[in-house]
C-alpha positions as CSV (number, residue, x, y, z in Angstrom):
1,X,-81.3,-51.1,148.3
2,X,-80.0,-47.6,147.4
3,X,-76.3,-48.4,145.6
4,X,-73.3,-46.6,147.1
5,X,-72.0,-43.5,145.9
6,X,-68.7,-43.6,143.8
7,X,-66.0,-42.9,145.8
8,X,-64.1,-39.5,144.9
9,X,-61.5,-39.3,142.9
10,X,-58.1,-39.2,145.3
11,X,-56.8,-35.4,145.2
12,X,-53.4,-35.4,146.6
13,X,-50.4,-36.7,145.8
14,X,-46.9,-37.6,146.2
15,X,-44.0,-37.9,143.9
16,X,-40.5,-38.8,143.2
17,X,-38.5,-38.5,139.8
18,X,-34.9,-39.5,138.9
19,X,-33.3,-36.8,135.9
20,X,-30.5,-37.5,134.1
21,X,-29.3,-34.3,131.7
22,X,-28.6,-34.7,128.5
23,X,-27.0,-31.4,128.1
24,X,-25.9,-29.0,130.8
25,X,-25.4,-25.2,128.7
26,X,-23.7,-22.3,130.5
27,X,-22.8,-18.8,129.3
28,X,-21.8,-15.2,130.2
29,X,-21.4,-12.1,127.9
30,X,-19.8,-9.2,128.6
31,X,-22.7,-7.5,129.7
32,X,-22.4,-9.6,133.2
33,X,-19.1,-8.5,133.8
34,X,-18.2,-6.6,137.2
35,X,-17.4,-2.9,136.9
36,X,-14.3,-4.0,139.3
37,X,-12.6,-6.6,138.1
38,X,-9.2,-7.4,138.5
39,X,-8.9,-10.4,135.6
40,X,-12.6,-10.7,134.1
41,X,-13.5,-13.9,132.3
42,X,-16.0,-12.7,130.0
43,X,-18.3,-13.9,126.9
44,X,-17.2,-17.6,126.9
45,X,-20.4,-20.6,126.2
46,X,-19.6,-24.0,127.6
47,X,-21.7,-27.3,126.8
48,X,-21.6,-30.7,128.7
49,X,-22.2,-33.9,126.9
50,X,-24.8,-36.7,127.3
51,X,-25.1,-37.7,131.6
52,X,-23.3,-34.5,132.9
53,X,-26.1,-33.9,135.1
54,X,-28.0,-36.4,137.4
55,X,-30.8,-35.3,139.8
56,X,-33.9,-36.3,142.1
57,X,-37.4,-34.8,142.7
58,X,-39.6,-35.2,146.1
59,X,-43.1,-33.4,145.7
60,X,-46.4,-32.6,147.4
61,X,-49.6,-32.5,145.0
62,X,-52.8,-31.4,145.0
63,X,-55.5,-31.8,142.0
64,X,-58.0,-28.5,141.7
65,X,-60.2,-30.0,138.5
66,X,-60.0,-33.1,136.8
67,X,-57.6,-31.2,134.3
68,X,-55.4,-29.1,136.2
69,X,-53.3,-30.1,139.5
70,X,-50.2,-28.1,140.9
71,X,-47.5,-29.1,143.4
72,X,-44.5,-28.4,144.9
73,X,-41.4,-29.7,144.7
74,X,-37.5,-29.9,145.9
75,X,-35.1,-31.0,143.4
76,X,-31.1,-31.7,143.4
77,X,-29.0,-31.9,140.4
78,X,-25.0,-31.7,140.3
79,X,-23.8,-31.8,137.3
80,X,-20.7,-34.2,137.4
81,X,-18.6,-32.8,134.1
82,X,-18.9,-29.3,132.3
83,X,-16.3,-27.8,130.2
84,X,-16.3,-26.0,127.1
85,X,-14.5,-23.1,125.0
86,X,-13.5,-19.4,125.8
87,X,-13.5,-17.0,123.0
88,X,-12.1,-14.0,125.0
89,X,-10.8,-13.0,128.4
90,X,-10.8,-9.7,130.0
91,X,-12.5,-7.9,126.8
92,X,-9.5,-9.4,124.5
93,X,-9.6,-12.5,121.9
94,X,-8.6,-15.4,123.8
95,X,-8.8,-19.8,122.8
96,X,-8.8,-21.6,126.2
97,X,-10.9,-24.0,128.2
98,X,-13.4,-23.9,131.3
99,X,-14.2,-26.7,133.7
100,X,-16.8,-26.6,136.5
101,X,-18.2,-29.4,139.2
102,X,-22.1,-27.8,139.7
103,X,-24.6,-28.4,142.2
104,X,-28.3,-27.0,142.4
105,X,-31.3,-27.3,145.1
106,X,-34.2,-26.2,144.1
107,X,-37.5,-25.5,145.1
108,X,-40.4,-25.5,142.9
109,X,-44.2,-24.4,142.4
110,X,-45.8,-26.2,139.4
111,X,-48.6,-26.0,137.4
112,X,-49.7,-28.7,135.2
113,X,-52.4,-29.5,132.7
114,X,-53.8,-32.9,131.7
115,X,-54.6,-32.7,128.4
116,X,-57.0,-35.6,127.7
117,X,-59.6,-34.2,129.8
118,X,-58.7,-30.4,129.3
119,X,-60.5,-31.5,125.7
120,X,-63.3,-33.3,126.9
121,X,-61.7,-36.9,126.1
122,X,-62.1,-39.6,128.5
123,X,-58.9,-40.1,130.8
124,X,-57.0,-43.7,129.9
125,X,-54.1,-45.1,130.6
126,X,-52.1,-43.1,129.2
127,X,-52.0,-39.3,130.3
128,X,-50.0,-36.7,128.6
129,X,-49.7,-33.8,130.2
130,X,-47.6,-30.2,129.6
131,X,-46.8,-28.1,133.1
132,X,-44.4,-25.2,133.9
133,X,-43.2,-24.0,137.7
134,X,-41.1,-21.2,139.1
135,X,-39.1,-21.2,142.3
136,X,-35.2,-20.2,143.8
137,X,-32.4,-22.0,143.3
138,X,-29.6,-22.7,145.5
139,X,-26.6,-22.9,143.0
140,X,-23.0,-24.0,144.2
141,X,-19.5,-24.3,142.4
142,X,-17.4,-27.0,143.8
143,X,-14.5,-25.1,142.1
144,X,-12.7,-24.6,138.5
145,X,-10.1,-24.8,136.0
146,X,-9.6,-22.4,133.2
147,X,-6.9,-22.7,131.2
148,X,-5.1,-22.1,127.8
149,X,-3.8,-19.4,125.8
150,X,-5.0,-16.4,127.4
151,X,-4.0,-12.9,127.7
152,X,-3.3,-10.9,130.6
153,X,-0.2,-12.7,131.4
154,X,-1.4,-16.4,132.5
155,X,-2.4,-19.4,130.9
156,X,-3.9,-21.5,133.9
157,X,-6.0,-20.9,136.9
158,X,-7.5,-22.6,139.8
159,X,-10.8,-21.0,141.2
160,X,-12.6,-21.4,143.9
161,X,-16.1,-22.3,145.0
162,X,-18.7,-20.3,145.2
163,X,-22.5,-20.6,145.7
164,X,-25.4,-18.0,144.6
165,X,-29.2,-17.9,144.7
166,X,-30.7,-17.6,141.3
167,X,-34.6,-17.3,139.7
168,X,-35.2,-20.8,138.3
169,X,-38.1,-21.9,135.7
170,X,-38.9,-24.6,133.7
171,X,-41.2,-26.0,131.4
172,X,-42.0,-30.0,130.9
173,X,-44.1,-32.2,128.6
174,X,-45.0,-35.9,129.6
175,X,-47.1,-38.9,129.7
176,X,-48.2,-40.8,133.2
177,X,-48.8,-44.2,132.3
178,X,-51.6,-45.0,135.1
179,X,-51.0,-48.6,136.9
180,X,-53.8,-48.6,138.9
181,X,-56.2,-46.1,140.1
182,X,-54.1,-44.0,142.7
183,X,-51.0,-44.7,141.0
184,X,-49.3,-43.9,138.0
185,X,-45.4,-43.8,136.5
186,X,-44.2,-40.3,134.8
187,X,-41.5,-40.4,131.8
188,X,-41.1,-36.6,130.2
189,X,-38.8,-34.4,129.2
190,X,-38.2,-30.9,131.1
191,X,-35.9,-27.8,130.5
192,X,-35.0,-25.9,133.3
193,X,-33.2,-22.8,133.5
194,X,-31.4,-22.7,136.8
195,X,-30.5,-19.0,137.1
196,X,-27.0,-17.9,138.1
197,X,-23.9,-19.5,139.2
198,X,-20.6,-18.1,140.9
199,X,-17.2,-19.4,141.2
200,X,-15.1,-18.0,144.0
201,X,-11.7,-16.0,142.9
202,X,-8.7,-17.1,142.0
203,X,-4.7,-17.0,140.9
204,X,-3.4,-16.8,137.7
205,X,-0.1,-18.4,137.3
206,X,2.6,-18.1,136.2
207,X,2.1,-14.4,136.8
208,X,0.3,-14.8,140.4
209,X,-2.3,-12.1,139.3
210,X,-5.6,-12.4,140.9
211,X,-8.3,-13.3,138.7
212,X,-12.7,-12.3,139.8
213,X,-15.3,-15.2,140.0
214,X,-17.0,-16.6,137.2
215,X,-20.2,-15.9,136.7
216,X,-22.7,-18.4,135.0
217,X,-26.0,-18.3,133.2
218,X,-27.4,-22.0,133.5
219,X,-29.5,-24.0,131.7
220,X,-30.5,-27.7,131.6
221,X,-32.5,-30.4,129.3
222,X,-33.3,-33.4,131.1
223,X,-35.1,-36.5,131.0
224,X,-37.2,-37.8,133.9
225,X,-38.7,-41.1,135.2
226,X,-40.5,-41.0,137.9
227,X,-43.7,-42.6,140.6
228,X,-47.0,-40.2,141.3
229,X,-49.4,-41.9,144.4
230,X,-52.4,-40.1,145.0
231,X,-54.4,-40.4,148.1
232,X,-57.5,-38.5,150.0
């Protein structure tokens, strides 16, 4: 009796990852700022703290060689929190505040590399892997508050939304803990950079002046947990 063949490895896969941010960075210089501004807010840095973002992946895999596999994937993130400091406004020393409610969809092509067999070591349980991916963003500004002690004659402002369509990357680092043969449990780390961000206008007050859109340089570390199924 001739023994069966081993069946093939399983080549594609799904995936789905929960990411919660551990810190949500945002910045403009003055170099970003228009030529026609009316009020300019210009060269401030922002940070979140720990949980200002929280976001899901759903993804479509497919493995070329037993070390490298790509897929591609759509994200969402909104990043529930951000403020941080202003240190000047309109081209003039300035101490104020920023605050801004974020949202990003994403769509991502990713490469990944599994590094026990890249090496020639035998694949276990546990897989680390490194991987990196490009893609557009859809980036949206529910809105935002700057305030403090500001030149140009106001020290509050209410701005409105905006939404902008920026180059995103990222780069991640994990390990996929394999459960059974087709299936196996990702925990890594990943920084993205989400590309740009716009507010809509808005009014200073007490003056009334009108004061240009925001606009944002984004950038995210996050830490994700997430379920990989492979199938033929």
């Amino acid at each position: 009796m001739i023994a069966a063949a081993p069946a093939a490895p399983p080549r594609f896969y799904v995936r789905a990852d929960f990411a919660l941010g551990l810190q949500l960075n945002v910045d403009q210089t003055a170099a970003d700022c228009g030529a026609t501004s009316i009020i300019e807010l210009c060269g401030y840095s922002a940070r979140g703290n720990v949980g200002d973002s929280l976001g899901g992946t759903l993804g479509l895999g497919y493995r070329m060689t037993p070390w490298l596999r790509g897929d591609a994937t759509f994200a969402f993130r909104q990043g529930r929190r951000l403020a941080g400091g202003i240190d000047s406004f309109d081209g003039q020393p300035a101490a104020g505040t920023v605050a801004l409610s974020t949202r990003a969809y994403t769509l991502m092509f990713n490469l990944y590399v599994d590094l026990a067999p890249a090496i020639g070591m035998t694949e276990g349980w546990f897989q680390p892997y490194v991987g990196a991916g490009i893609g557009p963003s859809f980036n949206h500004v529910a809105g935002g508050v700057v305030a403090g002690t500001l030149p140009a004659g106001f020290g509050f402002a209410q701005l409105g939304s905006g939404t902008a369509t920026g180059f995103a990357w990222n780069a991640t680092g994990g390990i996929a803990l394999r459960l059974a043969r087709s299936i196996g449990v990702d925990l890594g780390y990943r920084y993205v950079d989400l590309g740009r961000f716009e507010t809509g206008s808005g009014t200073a007050q007490p003056s009334g002046a009108a004061v240009d859109q925001i606009r944002l340089n984004t950038r995210l570390h996050e830490l994700f947990l997430g379920l990989r199924i492979a199938f033929n």
